[in-house]
C-alpha positions as semicolon CSV with decimal commas, in nm:
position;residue;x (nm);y (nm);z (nm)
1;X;0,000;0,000;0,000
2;X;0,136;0,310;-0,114
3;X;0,062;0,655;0,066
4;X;0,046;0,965;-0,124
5;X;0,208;1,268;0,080
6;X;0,119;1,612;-0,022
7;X;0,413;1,867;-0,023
8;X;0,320;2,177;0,151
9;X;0,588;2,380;-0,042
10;X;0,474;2,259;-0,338
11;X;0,135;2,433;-0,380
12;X;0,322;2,796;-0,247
13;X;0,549;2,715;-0,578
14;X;0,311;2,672;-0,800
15;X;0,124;2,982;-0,705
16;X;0,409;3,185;-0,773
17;X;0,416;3,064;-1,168
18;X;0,245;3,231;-1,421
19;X;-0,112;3,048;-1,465
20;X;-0,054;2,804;-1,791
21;X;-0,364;2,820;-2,041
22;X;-0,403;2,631;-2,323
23;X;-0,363;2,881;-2,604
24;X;-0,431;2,729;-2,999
25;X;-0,188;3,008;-3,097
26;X;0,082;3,058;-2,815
27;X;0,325;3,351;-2,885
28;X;0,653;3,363;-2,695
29;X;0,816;3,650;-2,512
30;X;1,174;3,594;-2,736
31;X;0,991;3,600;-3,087
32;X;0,893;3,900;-3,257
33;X;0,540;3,813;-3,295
34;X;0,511;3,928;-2,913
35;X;0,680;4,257;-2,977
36;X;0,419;4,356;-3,220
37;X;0,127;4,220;-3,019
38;X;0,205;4,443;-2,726
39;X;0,276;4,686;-2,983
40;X;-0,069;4,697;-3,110
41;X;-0,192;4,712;-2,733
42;X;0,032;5,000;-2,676
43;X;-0,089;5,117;-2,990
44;X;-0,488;5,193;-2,901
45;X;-0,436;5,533;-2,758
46;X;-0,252;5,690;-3,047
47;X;-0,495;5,525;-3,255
48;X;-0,807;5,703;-3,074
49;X;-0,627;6,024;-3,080
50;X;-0,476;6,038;-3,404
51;X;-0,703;5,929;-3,650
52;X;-1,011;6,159;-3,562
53;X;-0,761;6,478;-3,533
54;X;-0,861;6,556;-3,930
55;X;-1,223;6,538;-3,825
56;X;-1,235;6,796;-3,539
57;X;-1,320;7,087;-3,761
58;X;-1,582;6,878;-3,880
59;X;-1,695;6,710;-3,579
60;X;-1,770;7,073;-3,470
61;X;-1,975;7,140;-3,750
62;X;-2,208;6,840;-3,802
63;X;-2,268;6,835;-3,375
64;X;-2,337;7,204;-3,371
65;X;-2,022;7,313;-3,151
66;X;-1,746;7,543;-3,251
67;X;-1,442;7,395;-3,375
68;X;-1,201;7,499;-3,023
69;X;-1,475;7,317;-2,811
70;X;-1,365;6,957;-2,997
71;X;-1,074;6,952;-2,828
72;X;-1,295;6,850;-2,544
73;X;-1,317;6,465;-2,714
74;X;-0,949;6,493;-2,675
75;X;-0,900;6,622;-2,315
76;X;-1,159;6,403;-2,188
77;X;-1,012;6,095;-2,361
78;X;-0,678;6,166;-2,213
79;X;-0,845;6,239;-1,853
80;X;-0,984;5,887;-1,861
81;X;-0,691;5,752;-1,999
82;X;-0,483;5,868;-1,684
83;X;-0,781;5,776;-1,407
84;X;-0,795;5,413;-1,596
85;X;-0,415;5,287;-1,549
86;X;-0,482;5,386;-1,199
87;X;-0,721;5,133;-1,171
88;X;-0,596;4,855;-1,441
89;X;-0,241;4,888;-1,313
90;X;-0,337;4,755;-0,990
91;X;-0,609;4,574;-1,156
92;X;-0,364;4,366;-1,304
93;X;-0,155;4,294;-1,015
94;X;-0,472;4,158;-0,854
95;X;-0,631;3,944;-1,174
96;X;-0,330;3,939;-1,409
97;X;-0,226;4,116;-1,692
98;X;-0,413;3,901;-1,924
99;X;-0,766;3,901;-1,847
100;X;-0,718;4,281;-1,715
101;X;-0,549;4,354;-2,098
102;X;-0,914;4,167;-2,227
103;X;-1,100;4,402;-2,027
104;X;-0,985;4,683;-2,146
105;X;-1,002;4,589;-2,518
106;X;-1,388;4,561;-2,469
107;X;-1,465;4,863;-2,262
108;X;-1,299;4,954;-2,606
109;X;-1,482;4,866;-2,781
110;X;-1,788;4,914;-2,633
111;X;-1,715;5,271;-2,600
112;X;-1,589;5,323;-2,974
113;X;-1,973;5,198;-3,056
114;X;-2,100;5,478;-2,832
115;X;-1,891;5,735;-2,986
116;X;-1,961;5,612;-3,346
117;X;-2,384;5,678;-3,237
118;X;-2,375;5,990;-3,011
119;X;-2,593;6,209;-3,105
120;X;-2,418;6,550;-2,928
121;X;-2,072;6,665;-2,839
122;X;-2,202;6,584;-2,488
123;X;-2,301;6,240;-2,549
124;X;-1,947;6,207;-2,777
125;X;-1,731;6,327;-2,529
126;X;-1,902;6,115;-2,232
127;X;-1,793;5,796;-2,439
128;X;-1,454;5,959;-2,553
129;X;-1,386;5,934;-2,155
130;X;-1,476;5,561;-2,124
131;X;-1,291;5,505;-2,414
132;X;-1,014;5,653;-2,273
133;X;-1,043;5,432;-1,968
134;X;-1,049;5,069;-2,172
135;X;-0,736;5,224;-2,365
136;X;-0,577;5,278;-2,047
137;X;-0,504;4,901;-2,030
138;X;-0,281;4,825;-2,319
139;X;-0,057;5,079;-2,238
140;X;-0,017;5,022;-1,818
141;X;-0,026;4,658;-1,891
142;X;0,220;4,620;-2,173
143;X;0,487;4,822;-1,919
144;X;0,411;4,577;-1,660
145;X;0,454;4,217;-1,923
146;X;0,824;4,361;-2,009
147;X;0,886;4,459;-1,642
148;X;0,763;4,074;-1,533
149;X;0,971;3,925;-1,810
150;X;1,285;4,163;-1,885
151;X;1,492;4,372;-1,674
152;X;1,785;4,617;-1,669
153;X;1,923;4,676;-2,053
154;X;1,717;4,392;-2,201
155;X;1,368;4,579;-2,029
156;X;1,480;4,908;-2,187
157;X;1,566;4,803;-2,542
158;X;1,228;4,569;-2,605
159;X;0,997;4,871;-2,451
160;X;1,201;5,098;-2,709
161;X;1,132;4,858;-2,990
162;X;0,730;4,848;-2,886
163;X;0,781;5,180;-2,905
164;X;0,887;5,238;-3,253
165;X;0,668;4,914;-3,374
166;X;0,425;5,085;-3,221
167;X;0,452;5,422;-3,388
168;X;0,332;5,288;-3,701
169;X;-0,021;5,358;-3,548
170;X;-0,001;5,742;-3,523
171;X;0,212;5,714;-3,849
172;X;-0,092;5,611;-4,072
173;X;-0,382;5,690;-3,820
174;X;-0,409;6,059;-3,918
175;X;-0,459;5,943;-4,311
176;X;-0,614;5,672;-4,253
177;X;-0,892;5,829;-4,035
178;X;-0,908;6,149;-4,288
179;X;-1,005;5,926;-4,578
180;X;-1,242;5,728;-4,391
181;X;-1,396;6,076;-4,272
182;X;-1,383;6,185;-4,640
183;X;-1,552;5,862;-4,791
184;X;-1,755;5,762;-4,529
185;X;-1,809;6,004;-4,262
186;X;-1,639;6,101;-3,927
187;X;-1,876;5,867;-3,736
188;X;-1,730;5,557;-3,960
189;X;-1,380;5,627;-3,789
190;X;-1,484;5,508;-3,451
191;X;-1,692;5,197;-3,593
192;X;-1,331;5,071;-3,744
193;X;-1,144;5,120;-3,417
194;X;-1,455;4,914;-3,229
195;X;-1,374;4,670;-3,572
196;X;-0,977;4,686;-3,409
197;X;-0,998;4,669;-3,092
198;X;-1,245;4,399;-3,142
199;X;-0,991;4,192;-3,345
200;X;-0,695;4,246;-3,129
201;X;-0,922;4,110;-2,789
202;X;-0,959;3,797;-3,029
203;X;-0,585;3,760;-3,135
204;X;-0,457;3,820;-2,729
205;X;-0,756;3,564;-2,603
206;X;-0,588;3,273;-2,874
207;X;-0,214;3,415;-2,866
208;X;-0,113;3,570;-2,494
209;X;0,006;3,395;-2,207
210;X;-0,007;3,522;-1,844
211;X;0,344;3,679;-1,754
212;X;0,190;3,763;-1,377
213;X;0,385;3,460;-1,143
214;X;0,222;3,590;-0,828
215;X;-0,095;3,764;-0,817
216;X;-0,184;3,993;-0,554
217;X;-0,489;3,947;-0,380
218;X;-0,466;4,270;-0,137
219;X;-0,332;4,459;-0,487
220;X;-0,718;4,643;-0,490
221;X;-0,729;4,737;-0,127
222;X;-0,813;5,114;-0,115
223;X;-0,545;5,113;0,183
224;X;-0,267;4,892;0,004
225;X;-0,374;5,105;-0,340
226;X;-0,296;5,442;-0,169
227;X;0,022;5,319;0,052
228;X;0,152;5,184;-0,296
229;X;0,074;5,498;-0,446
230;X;0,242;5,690;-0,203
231;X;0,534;5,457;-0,211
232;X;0,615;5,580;-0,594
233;X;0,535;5,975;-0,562
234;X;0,770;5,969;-0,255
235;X;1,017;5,842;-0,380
236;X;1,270;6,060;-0,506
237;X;1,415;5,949;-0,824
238;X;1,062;5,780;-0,949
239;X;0,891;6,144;-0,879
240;X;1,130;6,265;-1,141
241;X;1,084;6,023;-1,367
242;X;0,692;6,108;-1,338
243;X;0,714;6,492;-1,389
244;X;0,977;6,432;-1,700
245;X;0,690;6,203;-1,830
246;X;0,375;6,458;-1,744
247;X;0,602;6,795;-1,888
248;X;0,728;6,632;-2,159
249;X;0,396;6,463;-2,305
250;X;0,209;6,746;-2,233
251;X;0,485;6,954;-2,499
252;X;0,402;6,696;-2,765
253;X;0,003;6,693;-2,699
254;X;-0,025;7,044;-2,729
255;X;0,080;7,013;-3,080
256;X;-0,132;6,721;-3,120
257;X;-0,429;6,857;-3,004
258;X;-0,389;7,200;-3,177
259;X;-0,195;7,079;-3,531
260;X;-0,507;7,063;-3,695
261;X;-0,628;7,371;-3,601
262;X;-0,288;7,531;-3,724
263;X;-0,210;7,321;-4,029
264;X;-0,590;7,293;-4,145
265;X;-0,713;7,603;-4,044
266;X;-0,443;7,911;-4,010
267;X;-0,234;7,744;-4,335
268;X;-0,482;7,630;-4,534
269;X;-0,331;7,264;-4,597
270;X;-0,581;7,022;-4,721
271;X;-0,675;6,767;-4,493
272;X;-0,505;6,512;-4,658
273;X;-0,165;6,683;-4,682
274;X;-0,240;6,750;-4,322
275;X;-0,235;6,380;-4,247
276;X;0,107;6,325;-4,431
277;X;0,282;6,588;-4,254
278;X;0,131;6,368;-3,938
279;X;0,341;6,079;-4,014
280;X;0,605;6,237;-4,112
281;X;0,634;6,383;-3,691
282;X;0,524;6,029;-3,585
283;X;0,769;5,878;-3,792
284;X;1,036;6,125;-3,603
285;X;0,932;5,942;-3,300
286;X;0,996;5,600;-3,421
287;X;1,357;5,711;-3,505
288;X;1,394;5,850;-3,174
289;X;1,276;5,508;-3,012
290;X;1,533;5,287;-3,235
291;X;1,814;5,550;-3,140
292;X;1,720;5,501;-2,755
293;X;1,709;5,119;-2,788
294;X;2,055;5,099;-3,007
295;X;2,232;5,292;-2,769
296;X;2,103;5,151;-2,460
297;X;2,232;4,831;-2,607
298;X;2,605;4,984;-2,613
299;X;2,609;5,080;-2,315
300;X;2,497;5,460;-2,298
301;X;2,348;5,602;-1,992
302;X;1,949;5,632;-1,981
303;X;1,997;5,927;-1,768
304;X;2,191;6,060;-2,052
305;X;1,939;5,991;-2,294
306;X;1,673;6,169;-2,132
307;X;1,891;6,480;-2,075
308;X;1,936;6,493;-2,464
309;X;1,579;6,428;-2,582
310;X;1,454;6,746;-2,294
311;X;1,753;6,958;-2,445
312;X;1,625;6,922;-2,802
313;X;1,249;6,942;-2,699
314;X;1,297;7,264;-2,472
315;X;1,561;7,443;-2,836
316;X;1,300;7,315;-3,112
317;X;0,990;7,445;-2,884
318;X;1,147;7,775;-2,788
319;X;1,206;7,837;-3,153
320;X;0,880;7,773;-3,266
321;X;0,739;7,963;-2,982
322;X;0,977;8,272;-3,136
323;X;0,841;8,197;-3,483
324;X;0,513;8,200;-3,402
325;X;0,536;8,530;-3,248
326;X;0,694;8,683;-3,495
327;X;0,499;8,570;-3,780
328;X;0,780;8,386;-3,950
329;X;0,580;8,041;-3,982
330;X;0,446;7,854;-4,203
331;X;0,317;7,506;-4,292
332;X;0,696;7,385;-4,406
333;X;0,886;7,598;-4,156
334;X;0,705;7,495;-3,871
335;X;0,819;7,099;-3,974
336;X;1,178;7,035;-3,826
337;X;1,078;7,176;-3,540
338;X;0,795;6,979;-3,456
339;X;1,024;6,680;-3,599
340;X;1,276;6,764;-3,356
341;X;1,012;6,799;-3,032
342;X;0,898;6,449;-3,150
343;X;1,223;6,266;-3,202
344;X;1,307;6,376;-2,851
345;X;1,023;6,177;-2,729
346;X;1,144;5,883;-2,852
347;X;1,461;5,935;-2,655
348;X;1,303;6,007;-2,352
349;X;1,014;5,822;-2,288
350;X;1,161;5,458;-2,307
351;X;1,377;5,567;-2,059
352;X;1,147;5,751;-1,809
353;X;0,876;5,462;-1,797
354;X;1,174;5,174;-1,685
355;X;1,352;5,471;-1,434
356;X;1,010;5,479;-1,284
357;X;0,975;5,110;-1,267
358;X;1,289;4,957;-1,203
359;X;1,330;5,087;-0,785
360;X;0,994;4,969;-0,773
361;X;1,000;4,608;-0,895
362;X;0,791;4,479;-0,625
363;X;0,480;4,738;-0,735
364;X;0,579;4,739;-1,099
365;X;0,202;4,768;-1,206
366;X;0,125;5,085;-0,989
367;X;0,494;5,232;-1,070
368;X;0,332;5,180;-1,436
369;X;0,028;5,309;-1,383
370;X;0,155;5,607;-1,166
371;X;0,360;5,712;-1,538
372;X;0,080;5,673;-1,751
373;X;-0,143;5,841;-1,564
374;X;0,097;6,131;-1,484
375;X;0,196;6,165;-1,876
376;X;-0,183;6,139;-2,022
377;X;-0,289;6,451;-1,716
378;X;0,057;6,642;-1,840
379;X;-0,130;6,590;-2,188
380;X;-0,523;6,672;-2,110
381;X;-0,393;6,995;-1,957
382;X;-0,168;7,092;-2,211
383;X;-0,470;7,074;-2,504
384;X;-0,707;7,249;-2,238
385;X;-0,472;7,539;-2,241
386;X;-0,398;7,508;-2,664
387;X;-0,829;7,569;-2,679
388;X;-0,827;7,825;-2,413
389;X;-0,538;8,040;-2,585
390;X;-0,622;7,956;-2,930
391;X;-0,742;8,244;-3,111
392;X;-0,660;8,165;-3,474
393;X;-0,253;8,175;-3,505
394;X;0,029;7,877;-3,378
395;X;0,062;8,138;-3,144
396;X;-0,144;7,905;-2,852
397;X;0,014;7,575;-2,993
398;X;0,425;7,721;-2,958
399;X;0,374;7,901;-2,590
400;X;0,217;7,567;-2,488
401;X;0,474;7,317;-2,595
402;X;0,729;7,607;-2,482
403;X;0,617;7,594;-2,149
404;X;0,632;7,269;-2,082
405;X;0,917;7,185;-2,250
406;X;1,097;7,438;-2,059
407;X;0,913;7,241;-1,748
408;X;1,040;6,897;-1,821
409;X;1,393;7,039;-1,834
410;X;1,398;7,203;-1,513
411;X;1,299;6,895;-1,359
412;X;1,545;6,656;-1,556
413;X;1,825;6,874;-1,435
414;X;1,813;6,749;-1,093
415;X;1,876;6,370;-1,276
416;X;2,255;6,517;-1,290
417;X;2,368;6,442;-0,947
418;X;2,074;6,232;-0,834
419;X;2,103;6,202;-0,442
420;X;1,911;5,985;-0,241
421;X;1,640;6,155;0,041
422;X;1,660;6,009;0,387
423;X;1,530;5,647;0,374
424;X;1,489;5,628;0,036
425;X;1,626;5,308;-0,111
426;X;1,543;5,065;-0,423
427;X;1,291;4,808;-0,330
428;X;1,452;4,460;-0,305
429;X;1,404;4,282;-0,655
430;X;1,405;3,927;-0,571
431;X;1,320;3,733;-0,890
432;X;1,198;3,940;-1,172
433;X;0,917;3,665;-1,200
434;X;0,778;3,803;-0,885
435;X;0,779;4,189;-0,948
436;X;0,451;4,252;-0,765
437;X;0,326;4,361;-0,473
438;X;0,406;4,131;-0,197
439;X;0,073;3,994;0,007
């Protein structure tokens, strides 16, 4: 007669791996098929934003509002894009990144429906806001997959690669969405990115395994939520980290959110052209991303990387700020500029998210969700101020990005001779497997 013997130890183990579901179409972490799938997760915001910024002007129009009060589909979608990687951040930690990524990709959905039937800007903007919130989880969530699976140089270079992958989005999103406006209506934009975020909750149900090896089960907690939270923001070098991200996105936004207004509007370029001269800026990003991830890999400082992308942001914006002053621009002279402000992001947002993440391995999902959040609020009050100062000259769109370019390079100055404040210290990283909040 044999005796079977359970092993205590054995069932703690197991809880610590990553739950194993049979998937028909399993994509690994080392291939490059996973690269572009989190790269099409990341991808959701830019495509909400981008591809219905040719359609503001008309938007306006057809709902009876004046073209400046659009911008409120924009501001709104960026507030609930910060409030929801609050909640899917820790969301995740609690239920895993998978089945939080799925949620998100319906509220999506869901939301992109609403906005495709809404009758008034009211109605439009109300859904623009949940939208914002399901979009919140591809981008919080991807962070937190490379943080569970990567770390250190390796962590850096793949969330630089998602990046540029993922820059194809606002590279074709602007033309894309202006010749679906053209042909078929604005309202037909937001029906195709239901039809994509529909299809990508389909490809990460068949295709993505759980990278989460120890879920959280006190991650939701309002007390462990705002002692986590707290842990970040007081932390010295991640508070930087967070401000660089906030200043520094809210630079770009403001010429996202007013661009159209400018190029469409004060230079007369057809909406079309308009959409080209888009990707061409987004396309600056990309090349910023690759130039981050290449020189990561040989060696080069991040901190050094993020001092030279808020050097170039803070020359190109103070210029066009000047030009814009003096009357000097127009719809080509305005370009490097903006190409410059944009290839700096790529240097310096790679960089930023893993610096806020990497002394917090333990709470990597809130450390993730405390940088999205931070960056989309830097961005919904940077286009509130473009519509408040706009009064039919780049004038509002330069002093904006001016300002908070200037901002973001105050605050990365201090990443010179970083010190650390009394009892400040990196969390303990244990195995990268278990970067999570401890029980």
């Amino acid at each position: 007669m044999h005796l079977k013997v359970s092993n205590p130890f054995a069932a703690r183990e197991d809880a610590r791996r990553p739950t194993k579901t049979r998937l028909p179409f399993r994509i690994g972490p080392q291939s490059k098929s996973f690269i572009f799938l989190l790269a099409a997760s990341i991808a959701l915001p830019s495509l909400s934003i981008d591809s219905c910024l040719a359609s503001l002007p008309v938007i306006g129009v057809s709902l009876g509002a004046r073209p400046a009060d659009t911008v409120s589909i924009l501001s709104l979608f960026m507030i609930g894009f910060a409030g929801g990687q609050l909640a899917f951040g820790p969301l995740s930690d609690r239920i895993g990144r998978r089945p939080a990524l799925l949620i998100g990709c319906v509220l999506f959905t869901i939301a992109a429906v609403g906005c495709a039937c809404a009758p008034t800007l009211i109605v439009l903007s109300f859904w623009r806001f949940v939208q914002g919130l399901g979009a919140a989880a591809g981008s919080v969530i991807t962070f937190a997959i490379i943080r569970d699976l990567f770390s250190g140089t390796a962590a850096r270079s793949h969330l630089s690669y998602i990046s540029v992958v993922g820059t194809i989005a606002p590279i074709v999103a602007p033309t894309v969405g202006g010749l679906i406006a053209t042909w078929q209506g604005w309202r037909a934009v937001f029906f195709w990115l239901a039809v994509a975020a529909a299809l990508l909750a389909i490809v990460l149900l068949i295709s993505l395994e759980e990278s989460l090896s120890n879920r959280n089960r006190h991650a939701l907690r309002p007390r462990r939520l705002i002692t986590n939270y707290w842990r970040v923001l007081s932390h010295r070098t991640c508070l930087l980290y967070l401000l660089i991200g906030g200043f520094s996105f809210g630079a770009l936004f403001a010429y996202v959110s007013g661009s159209a207004f400018v190029f469409i509007d004060v230079f007369g370029v057809d909406p079309r052209v308009y959409g080209a001269l888009f990707a061409v800026n987004a396309f600056a990003i990309a090349v910023g991303a690759f130039t981050s991830g290449r020189l990561s890999t040989r060696g080069v400082a991040p901190n050094r990387l993020i001092l030279a992308g808020l050097i170039i942001s803070f020359c190109a914006t103070t210029a066009l700020f000047s030009g814009a002053i003096l009357g000097w621009l127009n719809a080509f002279s305005i370009m490097p500029l903006l190409i410059l402000n944009t290839f700096s992001m790529g240097l310096v947002t790679p960089n930023a998210v893993h610096g806020t993440m990497e002394p917090m391995p333990r709470i990597a999902g809130v450390a993730s969700s405390a940088f999205g959040s931070i960056r989309m609020l830097g961005g919904a009050i940077s286009s509130e101020f473009v519509a408040w100062w706009y009064h039919g000259t780049p004038v509002a769109m330069g002093e904006t990005m001016a300002l908070f370019a200037a901002c973001a390079l105050f605050v990365g100055l201090f990443l010179i001779q970083p010190r650390r404040s009394r009892g400040e210290r990196r969390e303990p990283a244990g195995a990268i497997a278990n970067a999570v909040n401890a029980p």
